[in-house]
N, CA, C and O of each residue as an XYZ file, in Angstrom:
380
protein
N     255.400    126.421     71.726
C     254.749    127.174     70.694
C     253.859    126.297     69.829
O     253.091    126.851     69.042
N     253.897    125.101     69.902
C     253.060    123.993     69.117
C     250.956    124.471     69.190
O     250.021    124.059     68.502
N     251.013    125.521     70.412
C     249.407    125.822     70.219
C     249.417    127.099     69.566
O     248.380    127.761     69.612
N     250.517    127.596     68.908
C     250.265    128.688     68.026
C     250.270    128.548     66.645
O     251.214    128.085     66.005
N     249.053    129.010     66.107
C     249.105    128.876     64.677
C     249.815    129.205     63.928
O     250.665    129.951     64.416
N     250.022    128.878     62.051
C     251.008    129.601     61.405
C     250.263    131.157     60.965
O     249.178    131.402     60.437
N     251.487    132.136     61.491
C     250.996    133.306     61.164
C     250.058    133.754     62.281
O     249.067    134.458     62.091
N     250.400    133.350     63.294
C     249.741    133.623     64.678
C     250.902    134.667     65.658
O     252.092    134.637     65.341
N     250.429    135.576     66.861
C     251.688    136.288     67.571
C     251.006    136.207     68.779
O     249.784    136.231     68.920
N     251.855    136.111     69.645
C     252.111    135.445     70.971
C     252.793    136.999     71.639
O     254.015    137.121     71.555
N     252.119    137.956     72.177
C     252.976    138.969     73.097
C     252.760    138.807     74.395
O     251.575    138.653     74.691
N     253.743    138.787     75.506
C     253.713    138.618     76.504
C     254.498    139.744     77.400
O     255.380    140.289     76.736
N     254.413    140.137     78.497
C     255.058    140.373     79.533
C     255.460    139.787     80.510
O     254.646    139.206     81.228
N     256.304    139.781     80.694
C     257.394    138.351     81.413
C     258.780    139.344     82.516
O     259.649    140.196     82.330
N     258.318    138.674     83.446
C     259.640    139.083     84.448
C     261.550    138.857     84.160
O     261.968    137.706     84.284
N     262.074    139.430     83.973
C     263.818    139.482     83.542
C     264.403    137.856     84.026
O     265.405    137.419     83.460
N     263.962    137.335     84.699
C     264.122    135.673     85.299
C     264.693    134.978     84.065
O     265.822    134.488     84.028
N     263.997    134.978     83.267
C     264.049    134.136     82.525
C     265.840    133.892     81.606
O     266.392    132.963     81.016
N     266.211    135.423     81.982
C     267.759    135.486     81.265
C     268.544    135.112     82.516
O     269.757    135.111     82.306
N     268.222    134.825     83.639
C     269.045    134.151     84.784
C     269.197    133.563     85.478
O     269.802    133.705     86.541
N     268.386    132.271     84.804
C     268.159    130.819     85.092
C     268.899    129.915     83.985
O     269.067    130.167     82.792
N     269.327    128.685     84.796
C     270.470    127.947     83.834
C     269.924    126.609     83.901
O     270.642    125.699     84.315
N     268.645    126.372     83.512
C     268.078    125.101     83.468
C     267.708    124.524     81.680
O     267.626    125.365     80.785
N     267.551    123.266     81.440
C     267.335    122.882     80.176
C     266.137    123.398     79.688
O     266.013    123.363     78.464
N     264.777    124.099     80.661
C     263.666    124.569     79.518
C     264.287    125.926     79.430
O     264.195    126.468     78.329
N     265.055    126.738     80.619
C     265.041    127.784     79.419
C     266.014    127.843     78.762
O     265.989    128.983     78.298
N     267.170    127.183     78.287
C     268.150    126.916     77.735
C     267.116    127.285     76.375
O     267.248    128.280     75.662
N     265.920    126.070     76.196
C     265.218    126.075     75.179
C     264.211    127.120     74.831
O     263.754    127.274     73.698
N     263.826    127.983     76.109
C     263.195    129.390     75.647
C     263.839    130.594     75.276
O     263.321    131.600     74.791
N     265.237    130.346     75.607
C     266.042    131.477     74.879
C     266.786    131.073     73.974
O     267.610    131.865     73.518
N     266.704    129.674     73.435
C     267.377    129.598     71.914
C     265.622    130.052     70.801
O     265.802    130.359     69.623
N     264.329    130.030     71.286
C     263.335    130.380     70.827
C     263.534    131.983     70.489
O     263.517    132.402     69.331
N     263.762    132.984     71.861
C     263.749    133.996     71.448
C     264.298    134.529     70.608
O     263.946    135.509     69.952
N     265.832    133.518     70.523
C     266.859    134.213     69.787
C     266.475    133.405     68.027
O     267.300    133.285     67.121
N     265.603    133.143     68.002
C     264.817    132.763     66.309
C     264.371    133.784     65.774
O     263.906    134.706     66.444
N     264.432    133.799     64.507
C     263.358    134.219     63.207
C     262.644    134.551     64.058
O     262.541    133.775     65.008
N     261.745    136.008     64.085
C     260.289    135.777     64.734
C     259.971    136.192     66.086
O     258.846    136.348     66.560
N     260.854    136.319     66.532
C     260.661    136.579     67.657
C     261.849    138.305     68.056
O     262.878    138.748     67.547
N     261.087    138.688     69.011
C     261.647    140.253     69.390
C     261.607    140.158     70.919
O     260.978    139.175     71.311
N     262.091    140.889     71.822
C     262.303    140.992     72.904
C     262.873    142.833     73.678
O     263.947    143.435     73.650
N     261.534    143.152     74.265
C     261.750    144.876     74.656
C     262.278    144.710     75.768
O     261.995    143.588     76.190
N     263.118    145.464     76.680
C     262.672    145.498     77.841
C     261.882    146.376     78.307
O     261.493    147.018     77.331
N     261.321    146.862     79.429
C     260.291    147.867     79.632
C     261.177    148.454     80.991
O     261.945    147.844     81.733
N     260.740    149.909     81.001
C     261.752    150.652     81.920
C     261.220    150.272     83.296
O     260.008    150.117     83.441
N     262.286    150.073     84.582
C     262.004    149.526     85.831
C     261.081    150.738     86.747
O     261.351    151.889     87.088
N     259.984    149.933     86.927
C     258.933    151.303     87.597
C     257.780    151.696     86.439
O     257.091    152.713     86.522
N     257.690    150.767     85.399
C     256.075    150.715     84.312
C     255.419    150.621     85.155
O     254.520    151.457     85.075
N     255.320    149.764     86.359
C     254.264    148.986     86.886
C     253.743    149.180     88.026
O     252.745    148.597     88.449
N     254.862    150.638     89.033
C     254.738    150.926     90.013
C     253.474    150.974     90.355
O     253.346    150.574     91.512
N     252.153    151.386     89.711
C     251.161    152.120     90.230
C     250.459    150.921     90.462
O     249.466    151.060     91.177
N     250.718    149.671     90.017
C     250.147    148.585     90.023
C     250.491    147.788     91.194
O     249.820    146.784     91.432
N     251.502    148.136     91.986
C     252.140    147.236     92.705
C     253.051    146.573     93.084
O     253.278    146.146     94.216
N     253.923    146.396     91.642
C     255.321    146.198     91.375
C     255.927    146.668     90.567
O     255.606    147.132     89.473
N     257.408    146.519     91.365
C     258.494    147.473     90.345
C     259.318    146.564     90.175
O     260.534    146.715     90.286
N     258.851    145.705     89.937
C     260.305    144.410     89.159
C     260.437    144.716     87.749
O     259.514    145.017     86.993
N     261.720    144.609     87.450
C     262.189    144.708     86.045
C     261.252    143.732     84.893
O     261.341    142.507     84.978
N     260.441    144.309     83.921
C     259.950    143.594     83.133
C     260.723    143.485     81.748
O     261.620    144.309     81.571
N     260.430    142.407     80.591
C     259.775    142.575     79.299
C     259.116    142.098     78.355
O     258.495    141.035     78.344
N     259.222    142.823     77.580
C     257.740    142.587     76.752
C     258.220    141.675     75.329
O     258.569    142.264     74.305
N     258.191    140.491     75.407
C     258.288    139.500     74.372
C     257.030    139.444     73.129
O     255.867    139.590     73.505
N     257.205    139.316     72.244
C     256.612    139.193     70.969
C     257.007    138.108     70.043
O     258.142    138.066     69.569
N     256.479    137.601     69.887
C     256.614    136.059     68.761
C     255.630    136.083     67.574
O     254.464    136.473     67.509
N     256.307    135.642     66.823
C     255.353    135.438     65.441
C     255.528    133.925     65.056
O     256.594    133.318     65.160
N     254.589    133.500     64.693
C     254.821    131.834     63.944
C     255.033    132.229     62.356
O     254.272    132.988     61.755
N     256.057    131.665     61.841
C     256.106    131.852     60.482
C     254.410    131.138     59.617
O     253.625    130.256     59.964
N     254.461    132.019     58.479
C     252.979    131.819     58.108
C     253.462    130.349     56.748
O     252.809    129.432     56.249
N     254.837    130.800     56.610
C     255.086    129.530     55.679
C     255.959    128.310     56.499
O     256.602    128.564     57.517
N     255.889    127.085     55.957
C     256.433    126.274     56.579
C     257.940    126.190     57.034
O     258.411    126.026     58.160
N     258.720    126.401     55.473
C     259.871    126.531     55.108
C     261.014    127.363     56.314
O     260.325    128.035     57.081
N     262.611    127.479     56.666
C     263.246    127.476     57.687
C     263.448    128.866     56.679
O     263.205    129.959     57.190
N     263.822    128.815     55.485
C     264.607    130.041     55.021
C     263.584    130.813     54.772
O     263.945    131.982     54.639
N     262.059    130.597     54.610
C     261.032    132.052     54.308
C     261.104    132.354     55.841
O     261.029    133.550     56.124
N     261.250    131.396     56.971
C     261.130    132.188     58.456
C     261.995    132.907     58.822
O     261.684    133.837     59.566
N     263.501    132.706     58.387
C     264.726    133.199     58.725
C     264.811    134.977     57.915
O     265.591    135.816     58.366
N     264.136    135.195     57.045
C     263.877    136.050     56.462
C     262.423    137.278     56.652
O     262.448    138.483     56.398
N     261.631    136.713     57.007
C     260.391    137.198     56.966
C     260.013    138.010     57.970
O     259.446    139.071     57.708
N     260.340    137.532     59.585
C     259.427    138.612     60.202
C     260.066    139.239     61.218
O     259.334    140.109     61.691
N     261.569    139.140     61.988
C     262.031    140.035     62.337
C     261.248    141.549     62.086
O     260.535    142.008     62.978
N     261.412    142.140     61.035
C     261.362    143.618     60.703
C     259.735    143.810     60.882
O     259.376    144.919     61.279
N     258.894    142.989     60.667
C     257.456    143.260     60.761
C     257.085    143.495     62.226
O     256.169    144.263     62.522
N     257.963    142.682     63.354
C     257.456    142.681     64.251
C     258.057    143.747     65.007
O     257.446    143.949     66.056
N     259.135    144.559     64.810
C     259.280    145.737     65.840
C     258.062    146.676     65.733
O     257.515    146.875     66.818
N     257.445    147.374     64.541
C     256.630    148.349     65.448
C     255.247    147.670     66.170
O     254.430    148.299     66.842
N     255.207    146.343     65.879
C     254.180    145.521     66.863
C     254.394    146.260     68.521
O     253.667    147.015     69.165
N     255.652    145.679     68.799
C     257.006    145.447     69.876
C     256.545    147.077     70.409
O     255.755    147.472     71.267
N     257.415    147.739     69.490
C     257.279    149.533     70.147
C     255.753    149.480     70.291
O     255.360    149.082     71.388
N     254.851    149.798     69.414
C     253.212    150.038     69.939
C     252.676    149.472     71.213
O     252.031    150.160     72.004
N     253.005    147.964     71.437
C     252.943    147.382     72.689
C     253.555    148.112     73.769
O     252.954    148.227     74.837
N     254.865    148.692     73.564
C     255.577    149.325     74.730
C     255.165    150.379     75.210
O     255.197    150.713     76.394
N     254.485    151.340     73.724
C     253.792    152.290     74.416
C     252.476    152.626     75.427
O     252.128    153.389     76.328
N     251.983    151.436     74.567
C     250.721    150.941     75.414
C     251.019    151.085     76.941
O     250.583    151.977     77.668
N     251.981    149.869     77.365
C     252.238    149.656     78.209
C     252.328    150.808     79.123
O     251.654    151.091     80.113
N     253.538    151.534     78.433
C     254.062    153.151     79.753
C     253.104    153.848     79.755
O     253.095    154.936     80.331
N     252.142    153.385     79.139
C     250.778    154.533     79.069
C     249.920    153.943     80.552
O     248.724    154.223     80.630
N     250.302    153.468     81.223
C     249.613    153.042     82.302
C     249.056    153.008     83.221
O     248.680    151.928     83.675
């Protein structure tokens, strides 16, 4: 996350892998998700059919705290970022 600015968001769609791998980076991408700041959807299996694949997705969302401090991040953006999260999802099934 070091190329994201403060007060920057990072949404991605990402394949279910990532919760069932037991290696040291993602050891370190799921102590990330599970931070301040970060949200995690899943998206229902078959969003993507028309595209080609039906692998289980979801839809990750990150925020960089806009202040430096551990306790304004621990506080701050959880709650801002779900209807980011849902709007993205809808997007998505809209497909």
């Amino acid at each position: 996350m070091k190329f994201l600015k403060p007060g920057g968001r990072l949404v991605a769609v990402a394949s279910t892998q990532w919760r069932e791998r037991v290696t040291k980076d993602n050891e370190a991408f799921c102590d990330l998700l599970a931070s301040p700041g970060a949200q995690v959807q899943d998206i229902p299996r078959g969003a993507f059919k028309e595209s080609g694949t039906d692998i289980p997705t979801t839809l990750i969302a990150f925020e960089m705290p806009a202040a430096a401090t551990a306790a304004q991040a621990a506080t701050a953006h959880s709650p801002q970022l779900r209807p980011l999260v849902l709007q993205a999802a809808q997007q998505l099934a809209s497909f």
